[in-house]
mmCIF file of the N, C-alpha and C atoms, coordinates in Angstrom:
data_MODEL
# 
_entry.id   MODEL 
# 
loop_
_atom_site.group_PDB 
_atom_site.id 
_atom_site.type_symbol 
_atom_site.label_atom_id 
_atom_site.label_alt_id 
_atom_site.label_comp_id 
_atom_site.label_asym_id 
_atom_site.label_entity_id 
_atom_site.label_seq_id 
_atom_site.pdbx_PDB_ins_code 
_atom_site.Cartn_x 
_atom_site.Cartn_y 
_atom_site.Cartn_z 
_atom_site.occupancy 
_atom_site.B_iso_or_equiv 
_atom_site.pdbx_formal_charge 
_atom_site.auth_seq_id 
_atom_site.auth_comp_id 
_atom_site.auth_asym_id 
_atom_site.auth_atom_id 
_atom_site.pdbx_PDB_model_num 
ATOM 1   N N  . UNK A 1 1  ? 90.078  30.658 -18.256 1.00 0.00 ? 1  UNK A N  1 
ATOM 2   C CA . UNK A 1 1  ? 91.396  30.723 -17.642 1.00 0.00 ? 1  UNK A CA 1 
ATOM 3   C C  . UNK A 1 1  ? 91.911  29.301 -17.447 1.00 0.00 ? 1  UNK A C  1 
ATOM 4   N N  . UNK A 1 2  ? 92.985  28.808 -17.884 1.00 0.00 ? 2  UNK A N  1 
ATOM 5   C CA . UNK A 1 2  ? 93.752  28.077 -18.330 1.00 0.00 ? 2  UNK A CA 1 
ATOM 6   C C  . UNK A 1 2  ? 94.113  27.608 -16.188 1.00 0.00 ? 2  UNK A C  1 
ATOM 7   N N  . UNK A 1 3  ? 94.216  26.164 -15.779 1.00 0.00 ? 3  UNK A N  1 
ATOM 8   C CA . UNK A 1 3  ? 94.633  26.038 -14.573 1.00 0.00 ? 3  UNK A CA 1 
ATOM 9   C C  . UNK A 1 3  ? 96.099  25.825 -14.452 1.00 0.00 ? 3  UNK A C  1 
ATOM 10  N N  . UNK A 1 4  ? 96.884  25.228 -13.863 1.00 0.00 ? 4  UNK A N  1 
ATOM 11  C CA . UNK A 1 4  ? 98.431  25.043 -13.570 1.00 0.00 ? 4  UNK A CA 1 
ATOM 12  C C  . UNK A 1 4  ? 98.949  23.895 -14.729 1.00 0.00 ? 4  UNK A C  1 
ATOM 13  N N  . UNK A 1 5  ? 97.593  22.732 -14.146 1.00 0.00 ? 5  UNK A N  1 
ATOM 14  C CA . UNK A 1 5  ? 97.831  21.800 -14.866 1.00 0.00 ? 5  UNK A CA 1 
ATOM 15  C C  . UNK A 1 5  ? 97.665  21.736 -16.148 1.00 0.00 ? 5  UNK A C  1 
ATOM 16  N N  . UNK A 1 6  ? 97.042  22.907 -17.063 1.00 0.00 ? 6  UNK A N  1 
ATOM 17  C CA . UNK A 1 6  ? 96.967  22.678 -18.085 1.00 0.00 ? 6  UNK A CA 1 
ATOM 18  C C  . UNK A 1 6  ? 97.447  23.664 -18.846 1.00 0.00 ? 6  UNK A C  1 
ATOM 19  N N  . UNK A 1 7  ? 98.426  24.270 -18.335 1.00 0.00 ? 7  UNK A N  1 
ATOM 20  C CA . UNK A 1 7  ? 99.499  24.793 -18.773 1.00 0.00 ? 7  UNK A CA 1 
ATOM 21  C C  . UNK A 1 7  ? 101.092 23.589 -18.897 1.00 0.00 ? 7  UNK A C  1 
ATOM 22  N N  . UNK A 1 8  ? 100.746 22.914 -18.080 1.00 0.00 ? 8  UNK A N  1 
ATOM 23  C CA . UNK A 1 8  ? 101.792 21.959 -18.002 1.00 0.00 ? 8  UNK A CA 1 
ATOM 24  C C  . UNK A 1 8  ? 101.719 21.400 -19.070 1.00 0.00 ? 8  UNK A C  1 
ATOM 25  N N  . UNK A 1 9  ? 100.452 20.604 -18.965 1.00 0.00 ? 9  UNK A N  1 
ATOM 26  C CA . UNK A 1 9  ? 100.233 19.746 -20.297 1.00 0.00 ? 9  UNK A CA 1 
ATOM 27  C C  . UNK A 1 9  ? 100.440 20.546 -21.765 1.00 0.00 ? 9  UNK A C  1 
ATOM 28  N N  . UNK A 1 10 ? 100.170 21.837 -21.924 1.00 0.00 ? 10 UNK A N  1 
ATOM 29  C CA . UNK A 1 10 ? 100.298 22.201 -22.750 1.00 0.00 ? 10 UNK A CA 1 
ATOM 30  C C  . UNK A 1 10 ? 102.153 22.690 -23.327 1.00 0.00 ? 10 UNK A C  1 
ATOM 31  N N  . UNK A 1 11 ? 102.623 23.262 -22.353 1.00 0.00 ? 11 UNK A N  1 
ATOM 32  C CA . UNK A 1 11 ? 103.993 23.103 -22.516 1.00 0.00 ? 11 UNK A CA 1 
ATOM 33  C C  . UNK A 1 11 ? 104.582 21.784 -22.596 1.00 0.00 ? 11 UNK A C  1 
ATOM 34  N N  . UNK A 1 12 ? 104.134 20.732 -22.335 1.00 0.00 ? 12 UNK A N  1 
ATOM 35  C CA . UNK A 1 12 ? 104.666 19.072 -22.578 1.00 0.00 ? 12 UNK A CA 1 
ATOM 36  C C  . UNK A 1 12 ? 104.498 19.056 -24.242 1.00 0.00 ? 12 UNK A C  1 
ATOM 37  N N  . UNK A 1 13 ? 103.413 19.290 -24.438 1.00 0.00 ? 13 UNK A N  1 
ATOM 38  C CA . UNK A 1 13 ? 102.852 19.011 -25.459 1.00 0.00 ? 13 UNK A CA 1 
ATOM 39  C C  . UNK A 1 13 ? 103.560 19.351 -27.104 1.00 0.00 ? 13 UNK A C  1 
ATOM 40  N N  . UNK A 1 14 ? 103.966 21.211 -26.436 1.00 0.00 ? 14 UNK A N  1 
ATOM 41  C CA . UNK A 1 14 ? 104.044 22.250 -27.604 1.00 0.00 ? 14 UNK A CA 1 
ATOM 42  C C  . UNK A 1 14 ? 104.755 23.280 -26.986 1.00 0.00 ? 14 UNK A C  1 
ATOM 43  N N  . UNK A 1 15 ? 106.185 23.116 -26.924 1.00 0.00 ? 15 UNK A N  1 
ATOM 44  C CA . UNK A 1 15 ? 106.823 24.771 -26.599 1.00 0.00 ? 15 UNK A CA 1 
ATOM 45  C C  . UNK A 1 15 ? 106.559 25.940 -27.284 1.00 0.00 ? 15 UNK A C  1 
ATOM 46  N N  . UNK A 1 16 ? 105.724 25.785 -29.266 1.00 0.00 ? 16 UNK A N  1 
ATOM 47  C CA . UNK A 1 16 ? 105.995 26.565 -29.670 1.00 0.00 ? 16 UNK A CA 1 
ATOM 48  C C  . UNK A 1 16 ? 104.925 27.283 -29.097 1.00 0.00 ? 16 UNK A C  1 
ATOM 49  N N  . UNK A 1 17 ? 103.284 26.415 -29.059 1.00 0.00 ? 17 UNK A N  1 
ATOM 50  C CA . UNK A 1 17 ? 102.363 26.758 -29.148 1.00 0.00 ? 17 UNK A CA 1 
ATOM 51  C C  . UNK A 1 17 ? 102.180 27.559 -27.637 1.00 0.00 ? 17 UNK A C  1 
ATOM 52  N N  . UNK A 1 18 ? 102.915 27.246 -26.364 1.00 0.00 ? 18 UNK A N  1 
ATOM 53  C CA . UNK A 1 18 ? 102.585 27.913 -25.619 1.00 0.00 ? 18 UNK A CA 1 
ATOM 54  C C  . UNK A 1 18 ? 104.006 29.229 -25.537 1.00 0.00 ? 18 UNK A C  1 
ATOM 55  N N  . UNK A 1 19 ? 104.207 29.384 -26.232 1.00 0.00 ? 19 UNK A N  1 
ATOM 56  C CA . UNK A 1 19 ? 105.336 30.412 -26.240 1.00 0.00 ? 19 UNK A CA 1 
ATOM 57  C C  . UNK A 1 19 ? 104.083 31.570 -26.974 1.00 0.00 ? 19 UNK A C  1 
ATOM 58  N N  . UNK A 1 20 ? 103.997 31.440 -28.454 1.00 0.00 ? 20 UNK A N  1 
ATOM 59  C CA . UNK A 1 20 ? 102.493 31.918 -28.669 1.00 0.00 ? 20 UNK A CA 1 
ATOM 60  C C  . UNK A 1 20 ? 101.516 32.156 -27.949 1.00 0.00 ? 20 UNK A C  1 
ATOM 61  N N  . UNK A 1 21 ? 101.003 31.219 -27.190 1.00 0.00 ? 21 UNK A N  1 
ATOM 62  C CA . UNK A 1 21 ? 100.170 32.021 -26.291 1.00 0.00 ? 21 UNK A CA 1 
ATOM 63  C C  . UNK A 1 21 ? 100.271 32.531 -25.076 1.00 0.00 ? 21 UNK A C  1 
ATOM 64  N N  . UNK A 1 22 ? 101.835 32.961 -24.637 1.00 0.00 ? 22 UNK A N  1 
ATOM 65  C CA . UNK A 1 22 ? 102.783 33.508 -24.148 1.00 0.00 ? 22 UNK A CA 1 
ATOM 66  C C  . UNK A 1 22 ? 102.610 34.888 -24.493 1.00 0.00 ? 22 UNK A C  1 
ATOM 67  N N  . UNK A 1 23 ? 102.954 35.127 -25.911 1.00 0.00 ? 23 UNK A N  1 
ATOM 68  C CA . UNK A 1 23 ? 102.713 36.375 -26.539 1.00 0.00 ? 23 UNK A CA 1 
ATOM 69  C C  . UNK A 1 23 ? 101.335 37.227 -26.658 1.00 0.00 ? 23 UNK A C  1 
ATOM 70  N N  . UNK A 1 24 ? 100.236 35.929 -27.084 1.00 0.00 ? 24 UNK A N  1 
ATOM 71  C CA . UNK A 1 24 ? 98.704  36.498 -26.983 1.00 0.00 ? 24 UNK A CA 1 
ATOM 72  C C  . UNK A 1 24 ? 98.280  37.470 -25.522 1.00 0.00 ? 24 UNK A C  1 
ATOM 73  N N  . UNK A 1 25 ? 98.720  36.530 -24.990 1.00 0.00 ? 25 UNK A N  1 
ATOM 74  C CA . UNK A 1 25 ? 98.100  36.883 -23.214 1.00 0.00 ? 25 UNK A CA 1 
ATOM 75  C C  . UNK A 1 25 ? 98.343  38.519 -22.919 1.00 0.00 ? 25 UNK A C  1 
ATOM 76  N N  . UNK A 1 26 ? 100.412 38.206 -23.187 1.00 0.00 ? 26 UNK A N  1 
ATOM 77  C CA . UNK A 1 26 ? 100.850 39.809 -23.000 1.00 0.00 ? 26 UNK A CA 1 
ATOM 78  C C  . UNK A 1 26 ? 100.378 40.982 -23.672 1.00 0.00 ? 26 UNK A C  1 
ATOM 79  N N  . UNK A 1 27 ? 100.318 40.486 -25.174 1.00 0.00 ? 27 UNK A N  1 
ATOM 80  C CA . UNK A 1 27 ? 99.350  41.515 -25.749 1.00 0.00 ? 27 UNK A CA 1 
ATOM 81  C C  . UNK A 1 27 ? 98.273  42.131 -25.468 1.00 0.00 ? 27 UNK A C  1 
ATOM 82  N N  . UNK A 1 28 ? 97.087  41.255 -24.787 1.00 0.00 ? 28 UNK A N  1 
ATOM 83  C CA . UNK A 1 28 ? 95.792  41.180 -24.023 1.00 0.00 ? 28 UNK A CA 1 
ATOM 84  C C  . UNK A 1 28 ? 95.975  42.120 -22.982 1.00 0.00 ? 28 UNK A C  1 
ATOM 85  N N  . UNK A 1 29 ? 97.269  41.803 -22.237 1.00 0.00 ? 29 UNK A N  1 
ATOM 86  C CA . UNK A 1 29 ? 97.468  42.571 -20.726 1.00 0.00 ? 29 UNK A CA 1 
ATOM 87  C C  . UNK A 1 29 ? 97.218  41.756 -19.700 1.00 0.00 ? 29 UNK A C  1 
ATOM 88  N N  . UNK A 1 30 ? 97.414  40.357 -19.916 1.00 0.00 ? 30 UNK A N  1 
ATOM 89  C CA . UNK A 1 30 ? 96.886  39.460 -19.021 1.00 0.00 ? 30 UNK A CA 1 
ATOM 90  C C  . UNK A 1 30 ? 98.335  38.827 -18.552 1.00 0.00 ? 30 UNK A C  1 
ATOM 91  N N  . UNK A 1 31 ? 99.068  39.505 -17.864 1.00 0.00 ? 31 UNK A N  1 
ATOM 92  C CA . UNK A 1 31 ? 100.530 39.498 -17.479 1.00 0.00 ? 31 UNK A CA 1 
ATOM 93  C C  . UNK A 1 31 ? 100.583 37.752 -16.088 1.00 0.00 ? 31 UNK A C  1 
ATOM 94  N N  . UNK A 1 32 ? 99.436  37.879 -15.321 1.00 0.00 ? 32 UNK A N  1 
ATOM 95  C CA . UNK A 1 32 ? 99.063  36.861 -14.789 1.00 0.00 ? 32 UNK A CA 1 
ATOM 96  C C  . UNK A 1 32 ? 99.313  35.211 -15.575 1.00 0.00 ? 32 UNK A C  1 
ATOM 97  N N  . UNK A 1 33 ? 98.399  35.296 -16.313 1.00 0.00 ? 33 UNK A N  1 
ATOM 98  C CA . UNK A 1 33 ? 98.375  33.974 -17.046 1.00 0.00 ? 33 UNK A CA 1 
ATOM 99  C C  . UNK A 1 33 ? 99.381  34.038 -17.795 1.00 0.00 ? 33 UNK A C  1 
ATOM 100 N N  . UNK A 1 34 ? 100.087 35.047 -18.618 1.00 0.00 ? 34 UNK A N  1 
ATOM 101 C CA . UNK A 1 34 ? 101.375 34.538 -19.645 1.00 0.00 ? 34 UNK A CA 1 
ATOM 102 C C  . UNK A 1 34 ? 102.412 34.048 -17.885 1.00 0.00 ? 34 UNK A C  1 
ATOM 103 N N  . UNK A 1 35 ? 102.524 34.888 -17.170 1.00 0.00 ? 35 UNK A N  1 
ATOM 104 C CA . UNK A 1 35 ? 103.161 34.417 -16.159 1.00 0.00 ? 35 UNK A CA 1 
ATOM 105 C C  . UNK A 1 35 ? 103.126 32.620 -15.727 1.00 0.00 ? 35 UNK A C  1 
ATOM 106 N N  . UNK A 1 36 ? 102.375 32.075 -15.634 1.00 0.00 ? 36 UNK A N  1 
ATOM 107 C CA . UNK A 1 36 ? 101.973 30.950 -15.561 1.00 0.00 ? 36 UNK A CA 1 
ATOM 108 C C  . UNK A 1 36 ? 102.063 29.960 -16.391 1.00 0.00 ? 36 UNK A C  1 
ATOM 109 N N  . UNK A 1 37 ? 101.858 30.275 -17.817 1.00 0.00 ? 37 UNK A N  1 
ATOM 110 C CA . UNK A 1 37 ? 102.422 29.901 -18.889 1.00 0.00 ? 37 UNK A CA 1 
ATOM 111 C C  . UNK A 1 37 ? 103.457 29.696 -18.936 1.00 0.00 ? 37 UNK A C  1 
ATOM 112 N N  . UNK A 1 38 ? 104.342 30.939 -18.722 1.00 0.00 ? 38 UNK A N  1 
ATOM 113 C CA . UNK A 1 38 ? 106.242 30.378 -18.974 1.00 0.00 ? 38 UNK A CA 1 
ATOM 114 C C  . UNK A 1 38 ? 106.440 30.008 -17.939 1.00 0.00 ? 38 UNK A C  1 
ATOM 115 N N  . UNK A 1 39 ? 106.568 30.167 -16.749 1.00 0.00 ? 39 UNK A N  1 
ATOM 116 C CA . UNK A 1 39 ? 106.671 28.972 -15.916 1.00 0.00 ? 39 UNK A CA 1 
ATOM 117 C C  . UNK A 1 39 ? 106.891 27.850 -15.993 1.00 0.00 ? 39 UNK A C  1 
ATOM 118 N N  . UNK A 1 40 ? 105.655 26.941 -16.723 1.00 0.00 ? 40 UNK A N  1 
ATOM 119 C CA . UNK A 1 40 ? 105.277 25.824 -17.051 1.00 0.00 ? 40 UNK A CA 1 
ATOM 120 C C  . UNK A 1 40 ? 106.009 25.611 -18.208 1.00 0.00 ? 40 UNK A C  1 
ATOM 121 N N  . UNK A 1 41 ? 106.383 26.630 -19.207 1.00 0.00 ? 41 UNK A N  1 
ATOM 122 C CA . UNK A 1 41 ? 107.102 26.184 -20.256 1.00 0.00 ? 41 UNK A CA 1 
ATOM 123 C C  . UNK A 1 41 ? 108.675 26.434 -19.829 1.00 0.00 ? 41 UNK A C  1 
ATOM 124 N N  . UNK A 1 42 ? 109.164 26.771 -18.847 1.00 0.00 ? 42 UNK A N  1 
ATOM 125 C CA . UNK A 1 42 ? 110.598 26.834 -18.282 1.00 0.00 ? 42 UNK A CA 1 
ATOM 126 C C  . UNK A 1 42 ? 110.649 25.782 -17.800 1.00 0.00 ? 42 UNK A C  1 
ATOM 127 N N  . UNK A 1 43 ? 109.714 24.834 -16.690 1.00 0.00 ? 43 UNK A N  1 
ATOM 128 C CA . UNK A 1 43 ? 109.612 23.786 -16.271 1.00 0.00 ? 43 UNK A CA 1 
ATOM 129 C C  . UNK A 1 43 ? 109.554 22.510 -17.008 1.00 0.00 ? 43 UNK A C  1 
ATOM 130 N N  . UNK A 1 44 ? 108.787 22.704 -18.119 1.00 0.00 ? 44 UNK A N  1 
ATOM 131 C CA . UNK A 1 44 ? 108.691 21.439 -19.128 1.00 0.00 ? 44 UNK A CA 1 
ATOM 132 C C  . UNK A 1 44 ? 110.347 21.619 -19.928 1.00 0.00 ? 44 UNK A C  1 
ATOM 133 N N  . UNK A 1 45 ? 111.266 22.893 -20.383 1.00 0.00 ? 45 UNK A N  1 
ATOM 134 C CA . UNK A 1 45 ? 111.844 22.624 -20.702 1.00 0.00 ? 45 UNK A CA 1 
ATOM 135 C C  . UNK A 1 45 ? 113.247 22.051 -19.905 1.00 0.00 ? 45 UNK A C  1 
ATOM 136 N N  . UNK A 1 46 ? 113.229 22.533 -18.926 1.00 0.00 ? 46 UNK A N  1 
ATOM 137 C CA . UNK A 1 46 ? 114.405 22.055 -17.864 1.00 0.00 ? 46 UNK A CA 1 
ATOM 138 C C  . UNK A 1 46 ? 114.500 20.445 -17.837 1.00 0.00 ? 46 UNK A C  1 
ATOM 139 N N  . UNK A 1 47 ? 113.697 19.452 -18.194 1.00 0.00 ? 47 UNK A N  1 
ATOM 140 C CA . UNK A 1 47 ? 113.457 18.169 -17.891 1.00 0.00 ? 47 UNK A CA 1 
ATOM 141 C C  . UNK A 1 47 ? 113.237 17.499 -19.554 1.00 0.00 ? 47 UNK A C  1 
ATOM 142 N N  . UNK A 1 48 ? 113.929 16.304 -19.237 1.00 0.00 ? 48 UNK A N  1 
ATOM 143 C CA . UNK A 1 48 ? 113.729 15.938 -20.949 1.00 0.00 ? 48 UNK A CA 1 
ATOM 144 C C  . UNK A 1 48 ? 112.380 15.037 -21.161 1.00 0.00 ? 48 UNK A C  1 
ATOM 145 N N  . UNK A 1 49 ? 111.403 15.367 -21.778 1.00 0.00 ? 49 UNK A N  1 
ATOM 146 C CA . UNK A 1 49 ? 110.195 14.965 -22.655 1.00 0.00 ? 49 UNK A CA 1 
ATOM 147 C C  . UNK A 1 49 ? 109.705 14.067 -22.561 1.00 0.00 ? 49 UNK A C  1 
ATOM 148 N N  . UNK A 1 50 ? 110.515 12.806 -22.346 1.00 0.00 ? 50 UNK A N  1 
ATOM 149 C CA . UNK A 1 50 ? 110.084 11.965 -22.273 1.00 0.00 ? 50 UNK A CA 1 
ATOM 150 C C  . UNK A 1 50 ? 109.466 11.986 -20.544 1.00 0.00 ? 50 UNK A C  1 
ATOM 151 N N  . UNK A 1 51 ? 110.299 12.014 -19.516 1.00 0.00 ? 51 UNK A N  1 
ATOM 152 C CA . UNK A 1 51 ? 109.642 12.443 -17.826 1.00 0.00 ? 51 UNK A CA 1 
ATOM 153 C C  . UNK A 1 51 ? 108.677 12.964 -17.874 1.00 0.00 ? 51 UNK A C  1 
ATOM 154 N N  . UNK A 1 52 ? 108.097 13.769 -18.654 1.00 0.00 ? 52 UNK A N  1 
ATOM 155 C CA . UNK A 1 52 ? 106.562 14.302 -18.485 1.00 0.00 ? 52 UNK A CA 1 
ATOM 156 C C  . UNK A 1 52 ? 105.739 13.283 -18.793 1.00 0.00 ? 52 UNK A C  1 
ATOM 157 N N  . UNK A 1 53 ? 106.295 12.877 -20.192 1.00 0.00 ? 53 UNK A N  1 
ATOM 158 C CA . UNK A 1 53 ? 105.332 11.839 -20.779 1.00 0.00 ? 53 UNK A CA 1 
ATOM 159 C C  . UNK A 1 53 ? 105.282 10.464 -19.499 1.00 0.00 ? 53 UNK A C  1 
ATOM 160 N N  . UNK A 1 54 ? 106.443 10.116 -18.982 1.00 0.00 ? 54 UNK A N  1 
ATOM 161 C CA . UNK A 1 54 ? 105.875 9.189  -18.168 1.00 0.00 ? 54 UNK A CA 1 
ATOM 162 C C  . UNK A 1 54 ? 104.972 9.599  -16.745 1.00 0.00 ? 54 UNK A C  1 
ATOM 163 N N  . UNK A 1 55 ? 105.159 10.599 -16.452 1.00 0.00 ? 55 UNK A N  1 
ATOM 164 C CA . UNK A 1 55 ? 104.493 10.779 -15.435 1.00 0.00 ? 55 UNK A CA 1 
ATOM 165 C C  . UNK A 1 55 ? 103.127 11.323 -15.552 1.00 0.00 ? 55 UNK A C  1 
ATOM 166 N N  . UNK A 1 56 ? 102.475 11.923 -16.876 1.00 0.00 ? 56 UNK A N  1 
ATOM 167 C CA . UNK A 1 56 ? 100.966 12.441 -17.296 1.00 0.00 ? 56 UNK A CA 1 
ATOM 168 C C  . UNK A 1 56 ? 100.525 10.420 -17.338 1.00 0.00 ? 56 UNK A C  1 
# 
């Protein structure tokens, strides 16, 4: 199980890749963690790219 922070990092990283595993999770039934996931990928996208990068 994936923590807060590394959902962050991973939405910094890769919108596509955590949008994908966005989809995996729900498929699974693991409504929790995709929850947490977009979150983090609503959050990384609201802010421009570079602000993450300076602050990781």
């Amino acid at each position: 199980m994936l923590t807060k922070q590394d959902w962050d990092w991973l939405a910094v990283c890769s919108d596509y890749q955590t949008a994908v595993t966005v989809q995996t999770l729900l498929k699974k039934g693991k409504s929790r963690q995709a929850r947490a996931a977009l979150e983090s990928l609503i959050e990384a996208m609201a802010e421009p790219k570079n602000e993450h990068l300076k602050a990781s």
